[in-house]
C-alpha positions in Angstrom: -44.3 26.6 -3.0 -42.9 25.1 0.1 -44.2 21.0 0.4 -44.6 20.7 4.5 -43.4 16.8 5.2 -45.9 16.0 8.2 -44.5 12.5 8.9 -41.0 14.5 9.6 -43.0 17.3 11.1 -44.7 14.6 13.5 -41.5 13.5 14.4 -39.3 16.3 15.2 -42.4 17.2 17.4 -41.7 14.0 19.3 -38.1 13.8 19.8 -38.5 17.4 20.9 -41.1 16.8 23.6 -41.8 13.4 25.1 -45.2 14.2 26.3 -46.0 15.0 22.6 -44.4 11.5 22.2 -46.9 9.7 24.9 -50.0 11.6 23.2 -49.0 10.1 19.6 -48.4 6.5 20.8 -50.5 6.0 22.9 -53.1 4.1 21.2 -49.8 2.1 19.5 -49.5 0.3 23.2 -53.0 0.8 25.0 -56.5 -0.1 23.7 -58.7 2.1 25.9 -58.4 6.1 25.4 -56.2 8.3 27.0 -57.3 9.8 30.3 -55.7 12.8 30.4 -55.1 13.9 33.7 -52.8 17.1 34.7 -49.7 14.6 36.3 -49.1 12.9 33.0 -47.3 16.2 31.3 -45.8 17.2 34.3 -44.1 13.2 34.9 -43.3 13.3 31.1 -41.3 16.8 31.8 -39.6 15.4 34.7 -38.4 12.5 33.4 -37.1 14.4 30.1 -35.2 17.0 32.1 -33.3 13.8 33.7 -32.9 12.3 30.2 -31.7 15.6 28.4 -28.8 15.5 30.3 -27.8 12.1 29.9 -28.5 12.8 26.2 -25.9 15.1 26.4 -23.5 13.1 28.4 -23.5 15.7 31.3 -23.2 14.7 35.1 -26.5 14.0 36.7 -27.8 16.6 39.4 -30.1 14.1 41.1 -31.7 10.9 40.9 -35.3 10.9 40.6 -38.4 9.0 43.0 -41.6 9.5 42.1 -44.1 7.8 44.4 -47.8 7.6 43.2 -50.6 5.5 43.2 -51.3 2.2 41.3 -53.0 2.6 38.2 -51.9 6.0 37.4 -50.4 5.0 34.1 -46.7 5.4 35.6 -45.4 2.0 34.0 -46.6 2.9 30.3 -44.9 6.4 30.3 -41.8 5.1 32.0 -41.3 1.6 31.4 -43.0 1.0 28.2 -42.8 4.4 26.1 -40.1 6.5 27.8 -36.9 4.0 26.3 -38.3 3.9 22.6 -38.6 7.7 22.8 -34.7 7.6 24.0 -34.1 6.6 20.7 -35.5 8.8 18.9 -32.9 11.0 20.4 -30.3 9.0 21.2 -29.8 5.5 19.0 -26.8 4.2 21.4 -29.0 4.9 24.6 -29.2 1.7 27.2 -31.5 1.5 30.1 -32.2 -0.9 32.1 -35.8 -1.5 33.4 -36.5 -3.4 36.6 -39.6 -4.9 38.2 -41.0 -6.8 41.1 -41.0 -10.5 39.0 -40.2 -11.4 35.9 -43.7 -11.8 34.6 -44.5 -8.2 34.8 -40.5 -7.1 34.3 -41.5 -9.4 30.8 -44.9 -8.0 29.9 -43.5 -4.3 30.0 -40.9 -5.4 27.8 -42.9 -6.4 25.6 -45.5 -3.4 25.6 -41.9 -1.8 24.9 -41.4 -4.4 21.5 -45.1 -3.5 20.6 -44.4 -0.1 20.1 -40.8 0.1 18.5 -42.7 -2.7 15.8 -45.9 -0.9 15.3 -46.4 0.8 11.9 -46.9 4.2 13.3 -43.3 3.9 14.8 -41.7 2.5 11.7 -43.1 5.5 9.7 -42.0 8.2 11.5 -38.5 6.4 13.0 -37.5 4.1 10.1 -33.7 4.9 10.6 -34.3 3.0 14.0 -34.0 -0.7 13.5 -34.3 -3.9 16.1 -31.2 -6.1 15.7 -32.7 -8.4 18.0 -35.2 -9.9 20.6 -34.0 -12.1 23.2 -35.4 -12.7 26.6 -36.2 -9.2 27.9 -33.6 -7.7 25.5 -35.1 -5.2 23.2 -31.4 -4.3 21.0 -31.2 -1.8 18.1 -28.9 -2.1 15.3 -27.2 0.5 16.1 -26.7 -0.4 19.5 -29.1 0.8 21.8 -31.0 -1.4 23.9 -33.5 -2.1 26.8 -32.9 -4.7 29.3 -35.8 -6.3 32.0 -34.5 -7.4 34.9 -36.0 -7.7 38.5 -34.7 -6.9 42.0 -33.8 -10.7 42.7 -31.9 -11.0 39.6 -28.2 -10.1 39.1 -27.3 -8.4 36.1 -24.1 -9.6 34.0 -22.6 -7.5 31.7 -25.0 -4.8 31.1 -24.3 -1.0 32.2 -27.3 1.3 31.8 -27.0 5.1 30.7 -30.5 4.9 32.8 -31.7 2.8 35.1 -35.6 2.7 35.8 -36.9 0.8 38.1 -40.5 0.6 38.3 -42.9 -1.1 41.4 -39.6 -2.9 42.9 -41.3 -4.7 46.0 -44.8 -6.4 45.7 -47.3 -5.4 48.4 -47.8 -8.9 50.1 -43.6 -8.5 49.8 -43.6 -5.3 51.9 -44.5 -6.9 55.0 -41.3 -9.7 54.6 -38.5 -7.9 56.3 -36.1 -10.3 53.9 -37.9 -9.7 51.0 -37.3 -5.6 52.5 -33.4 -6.5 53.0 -33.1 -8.0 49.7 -34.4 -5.4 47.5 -32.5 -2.8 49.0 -29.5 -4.7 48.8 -29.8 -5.1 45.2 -30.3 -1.4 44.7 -27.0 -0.9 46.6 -24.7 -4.0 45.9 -26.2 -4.5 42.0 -27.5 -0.9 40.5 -24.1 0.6 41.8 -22.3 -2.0 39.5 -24.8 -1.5 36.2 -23.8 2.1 35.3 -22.2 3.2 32.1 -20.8 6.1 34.2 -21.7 6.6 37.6 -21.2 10.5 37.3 -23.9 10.5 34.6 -26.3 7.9 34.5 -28.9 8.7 37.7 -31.8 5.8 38.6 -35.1 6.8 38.3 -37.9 4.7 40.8 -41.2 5.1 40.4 -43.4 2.9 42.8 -46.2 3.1 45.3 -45.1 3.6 49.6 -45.7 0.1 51.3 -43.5 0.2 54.2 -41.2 2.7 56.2 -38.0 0.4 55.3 -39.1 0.2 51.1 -36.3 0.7 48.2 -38.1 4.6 48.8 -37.2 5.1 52.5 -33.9 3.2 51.8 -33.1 5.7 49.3 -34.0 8.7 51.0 -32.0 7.9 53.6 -28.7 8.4 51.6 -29.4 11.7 49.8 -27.0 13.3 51.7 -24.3 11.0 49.5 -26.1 11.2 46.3 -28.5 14.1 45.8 -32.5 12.9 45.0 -35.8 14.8 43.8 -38.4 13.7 45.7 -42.0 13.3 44.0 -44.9 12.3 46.0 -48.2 12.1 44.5 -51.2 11.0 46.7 -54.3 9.8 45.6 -56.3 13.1 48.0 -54.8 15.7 49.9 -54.8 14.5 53.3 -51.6 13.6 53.2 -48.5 15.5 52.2 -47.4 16.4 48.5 -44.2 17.5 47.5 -43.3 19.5 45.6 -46.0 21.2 47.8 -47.1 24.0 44.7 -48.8 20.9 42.9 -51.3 20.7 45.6 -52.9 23.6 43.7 -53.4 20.8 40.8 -55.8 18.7 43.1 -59.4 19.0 42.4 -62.5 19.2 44.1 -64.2 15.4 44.2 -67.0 15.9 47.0 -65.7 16.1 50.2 -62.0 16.0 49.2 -59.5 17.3 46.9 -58.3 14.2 45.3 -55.0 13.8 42.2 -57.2 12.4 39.5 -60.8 12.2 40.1 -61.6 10.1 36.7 -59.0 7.4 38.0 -59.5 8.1 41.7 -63.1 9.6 43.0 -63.6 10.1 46.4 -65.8 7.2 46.2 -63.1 4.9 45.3 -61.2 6.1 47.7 -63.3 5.7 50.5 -64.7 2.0 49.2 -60.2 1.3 49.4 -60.0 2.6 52.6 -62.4 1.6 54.6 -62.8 -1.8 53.4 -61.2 -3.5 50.3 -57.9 -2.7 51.2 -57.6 -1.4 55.4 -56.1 2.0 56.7 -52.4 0.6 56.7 -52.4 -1.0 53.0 -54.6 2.2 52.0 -52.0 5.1 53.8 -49.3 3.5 51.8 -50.3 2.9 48.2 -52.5 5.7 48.3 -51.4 8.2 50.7 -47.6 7.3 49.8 -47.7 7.6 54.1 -46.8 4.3 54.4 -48.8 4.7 58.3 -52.5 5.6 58.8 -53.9 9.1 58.8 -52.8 10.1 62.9 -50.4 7.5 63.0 -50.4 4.5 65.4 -50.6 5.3 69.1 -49.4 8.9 69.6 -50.8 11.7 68.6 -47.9 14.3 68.1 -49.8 17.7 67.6 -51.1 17.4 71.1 -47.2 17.7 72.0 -46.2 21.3 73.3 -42.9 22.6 71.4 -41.5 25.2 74.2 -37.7 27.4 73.8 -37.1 26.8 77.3 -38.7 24.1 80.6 -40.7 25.0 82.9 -39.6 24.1 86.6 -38.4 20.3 86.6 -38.6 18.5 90.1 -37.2 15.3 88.5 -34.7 14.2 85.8 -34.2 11.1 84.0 -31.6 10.1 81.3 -32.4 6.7 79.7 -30.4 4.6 77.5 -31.6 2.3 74.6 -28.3 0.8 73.7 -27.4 -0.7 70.0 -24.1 -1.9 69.7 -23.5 -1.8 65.4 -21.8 1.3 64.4 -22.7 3.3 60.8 -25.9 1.0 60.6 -28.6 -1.1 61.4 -30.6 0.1 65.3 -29.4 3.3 67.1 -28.1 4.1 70.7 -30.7 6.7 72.0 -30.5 8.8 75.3 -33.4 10.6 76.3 -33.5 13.1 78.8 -36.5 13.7 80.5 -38.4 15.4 83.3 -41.1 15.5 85.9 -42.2 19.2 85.5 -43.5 21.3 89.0 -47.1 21.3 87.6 -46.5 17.5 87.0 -46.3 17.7 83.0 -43.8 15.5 81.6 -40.7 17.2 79.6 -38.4 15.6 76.8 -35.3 17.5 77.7 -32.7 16.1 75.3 -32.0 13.4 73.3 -28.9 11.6 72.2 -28.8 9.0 69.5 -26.3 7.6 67.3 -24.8 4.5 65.2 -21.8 4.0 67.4 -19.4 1.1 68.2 -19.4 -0.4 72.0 -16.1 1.3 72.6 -17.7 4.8 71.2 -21.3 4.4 72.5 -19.8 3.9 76.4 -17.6 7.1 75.7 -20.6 9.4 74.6 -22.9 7.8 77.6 -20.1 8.7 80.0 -19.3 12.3 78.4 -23.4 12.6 78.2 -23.4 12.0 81.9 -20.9 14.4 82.9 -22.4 16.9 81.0 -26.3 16.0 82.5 -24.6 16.1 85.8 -24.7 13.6 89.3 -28.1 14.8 89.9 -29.7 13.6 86.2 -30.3 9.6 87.6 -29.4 7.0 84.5 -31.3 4.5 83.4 -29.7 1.5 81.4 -32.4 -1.0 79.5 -30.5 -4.4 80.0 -31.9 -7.1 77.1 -32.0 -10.6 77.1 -28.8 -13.3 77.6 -25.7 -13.0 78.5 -24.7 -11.0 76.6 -27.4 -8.0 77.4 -26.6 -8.3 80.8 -22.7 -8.2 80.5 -23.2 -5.1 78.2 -25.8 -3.7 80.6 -22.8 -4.3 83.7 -20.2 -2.4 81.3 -22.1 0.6 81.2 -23.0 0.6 85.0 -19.1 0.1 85.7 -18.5 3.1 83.0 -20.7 5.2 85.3 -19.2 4.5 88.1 -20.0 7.9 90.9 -23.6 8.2 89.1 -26.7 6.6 90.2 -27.7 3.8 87.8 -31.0 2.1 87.2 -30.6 -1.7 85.5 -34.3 -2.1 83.6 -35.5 -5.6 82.1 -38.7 -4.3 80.7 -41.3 -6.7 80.2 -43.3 -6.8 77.3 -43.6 -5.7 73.5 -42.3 -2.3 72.8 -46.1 -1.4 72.0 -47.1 -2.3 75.2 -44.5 -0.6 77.3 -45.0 2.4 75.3 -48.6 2.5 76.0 -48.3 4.5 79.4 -46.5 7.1 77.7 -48.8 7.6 74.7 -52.0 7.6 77.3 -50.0 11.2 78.6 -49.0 12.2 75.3 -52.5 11.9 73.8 -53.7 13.8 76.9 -51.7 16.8 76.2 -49.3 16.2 79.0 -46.1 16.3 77.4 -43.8 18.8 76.2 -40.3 19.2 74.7 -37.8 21.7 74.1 -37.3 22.9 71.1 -33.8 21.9 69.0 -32.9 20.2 66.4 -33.4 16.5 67.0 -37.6 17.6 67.6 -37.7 17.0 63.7 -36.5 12.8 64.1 -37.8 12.5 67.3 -41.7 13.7 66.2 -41.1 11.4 63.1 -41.2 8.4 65.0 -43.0 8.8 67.2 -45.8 10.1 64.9 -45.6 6.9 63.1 -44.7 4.7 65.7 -45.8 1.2 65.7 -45.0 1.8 61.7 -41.8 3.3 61.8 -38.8 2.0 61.0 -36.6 2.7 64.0 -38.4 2.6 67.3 -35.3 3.5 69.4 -36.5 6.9 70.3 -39.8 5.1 71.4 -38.0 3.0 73.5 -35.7 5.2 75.7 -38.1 7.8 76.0 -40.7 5.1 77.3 -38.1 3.9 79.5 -37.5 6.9 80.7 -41.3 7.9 81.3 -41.2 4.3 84.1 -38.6 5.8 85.7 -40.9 8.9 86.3 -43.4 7.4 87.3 -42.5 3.9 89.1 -42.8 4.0 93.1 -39.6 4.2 94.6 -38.7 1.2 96.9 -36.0 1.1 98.9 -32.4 0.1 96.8 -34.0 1.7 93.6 -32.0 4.0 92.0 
């Protein structure tokens, strides 16, 4: 007669699968049901093909950002359950778990405790022991641990096999530029410091899009240097999913197909948008967009993407100049020209992180490249020093015919000529490869990030279009 152990039985299910894990102690850390909806397996399958390898001490292939809306349960299976599964597997595994403040970085920490202690826990794990508690140290006997920190704290001394960090920036936060700066400084001057190996150990950030500058569009930014899978889970389909199969997963809620329509009706939705929380606040914690549906002032599908122009009477080559090279603003060029049936072309466009020195080499082999008959503007910025740098570039150009610009006003407003043709279906632009950037911005301009591209090609567009006096260009 074989005697079937179902406490053991329970828990090889659990250190096999960690979904199976989340569905078993659930209630040990929640009080309301489980609401079961389809992203909770698949998140619990992501995260677990990330952890196997770690398990295993293998190089990581990627680290992981999930963006997703608030109250989708993404703390509890991450923050809260995800490390005490680790050691069911693993009883030397360290992660660190970061958070906004210490009050919530605190409270996960001790959802975490709540579970490890529970009875349920003890049963099935009782080789798995707490040495100690400590403030927002969780340590095992045998060595493992969990650590809660937050993105304004340093972290002495304590090198993660994981790091998770979970809702780094507050909303109300998101609209500080130095509260921007300093988060992602601490993901690249601390997290780069706190890893047991930085081959293997990948960071895992789960949080909801408030700005085009947050620890997500930071990141992104460098996955050319270290390798990242993407996740991006709106609240309806509107807006863009990725992986872009699991729009299939969205159901029908009324009028829209919407991620979890227990959680997040239509109705809810609708009641966020359109008046608890505004279209900005609304695109980026629920349409991880962090800009409205159509964007700010231009309207980019009514932009015609053609292989070659049209007949151009006119041409223009304008220069937003930044002067920081690797980082910070770019140096954009934007050809442009007055087509014969008086649409407006974007010809070309330039744009780089160069030093003085570099940028004034690339405007003067951009130049000879345009050819004498391509006239140059040069926007010229406040003080001294604007001008001086404005005067260097003239002198560089010396055989060309150079326009000196001091715009006047905001960048919205001198953009606001342009964006009254673009919307009208008067613009076009050749098709290469800097259309994907370029459409970007200005899709999402006055949210974007960058709003170099805006600038030059706005400057350009005056240059079109001002009356010629006599001594201009």
């Amino acid at each position: 007669m074989i005697v079937v152990n179902r406490d053991r039985l329970e828990a090889d299910l659990c250190r096999q699968s960690f979904y199976d894990f989340v569905l078993r102690f659930w209630d040990t850390v929640v009080n309301e049901p489980l609401v079961n909806n389809w992203h909770i397996e698949y998140l619990c399958q992501e995260h677990q093909e990330l952890a196997e390898r770690v398990f295993r001490r293998e190089p990581k292939e990627y680290d992981l950002i999930i963006n997703i809306s608030p109250g989708t349960t993404k703390s509890t299976l991450f923050s809260v359950m995800a490390p005490a599964w680790h050691w069911t597997r693993d009883f030397f595994f360290q992660q660190i778990c970061g958070s906004c403040s210490f009050p919530l970085a605190l409270y996960l920490g001790a959802k975490a405790r709540q579970l490890v202690q529970s009875d349920k826990f003890k049963k099935l794990f009782p080789e798995i022991t707490l040495h100690r508690i400590d403030y927002g140290l969780i340590k095992l006997y045998q060595g493992g641990w969990r650590y809660a920190t937050t993105t304004e704290a340093s972290i002495i001394g304590m090198h993660g096999h994981l790091i998770t960090i979970d809702d780094p920036i507050d909303p109300q936060a998101a609209v500080s530029e130095p509260s921007l700066k300093r988060a992602n400084d601490w993901f690249d001057q601390t997290l780069m410091t706190r890893m047991v190996n930085r081959r293997i150990t990948p960071i895992e950030l789960i949080m909801q899009r408030l700005h085009q500058n947050d620890p997500t569009g930071h990141q992104l930014e460098k996955r050319k240097v270290t390798p990242i899978r993407h996740i991006c889970l709106p609240a309806d389909l509107r807006y863009p999913v990725r992986p872009r199969a699991l729009r299939s997963k969205y159901i029908k809620d009324r009028n829209l197909k919407v991620f979890d329509p227990v959680r997040l009706p239509e109705e809810v939705l609708r009641k966020a948008e359109q008046g608890e929380m505004g279209r900005y606040a609304f695109a980026g914690q629920y349409g991880q967009q962090p800009v409205p549906l159509g964007g700010g002032m231009f309207k980019p599908d009514m932009i015609k993407v053609e292989l070659t122009p049209g007949r151009i009477v006119k041409t223009v080559r304008y220069w937003d100049k930044a002067g920081t090279g690797g980082k910070g603003a770019w140096t954009v060029g934007t050809k442009m020209g007055l087509g014969f049936d008086k649409d407006f072309w974007i010809l070309d466009v330039v744009r780089g992180q160069w030093e003085a020195s570099e940028r004034e080499r690339i405007i003067k082999q951009t130049a000879i490249r345009d050819g004498k008959e391509v006239r140059i503007g040069v926007e010229q910025e406040g003080g001294s020093g604007g001008k001086e740098s404005a005067q260097a570039t003239v002198r560089n150009l010396a055989g060309w015919s150079v326009f000196v610009d001091r715009p006047k006003g905001d960048k919205i407003f001198r953009a606001d000529p342009m964006a009254t043709q673009i919307n009208s279906g008067n613009f076009k632009i050749v098709k290469a490869e800097w259309n994907t950037s370029w459409l970007a911005e200005i899709g999402l301009f006055p949210f974007s990030r960058y709003k170099d591209q805006v600038d030059s090609a706005s400057g350009g567009f005056a240059m079109l279009t001002r009356v010629r006096k006599i001594g201009d260009f």
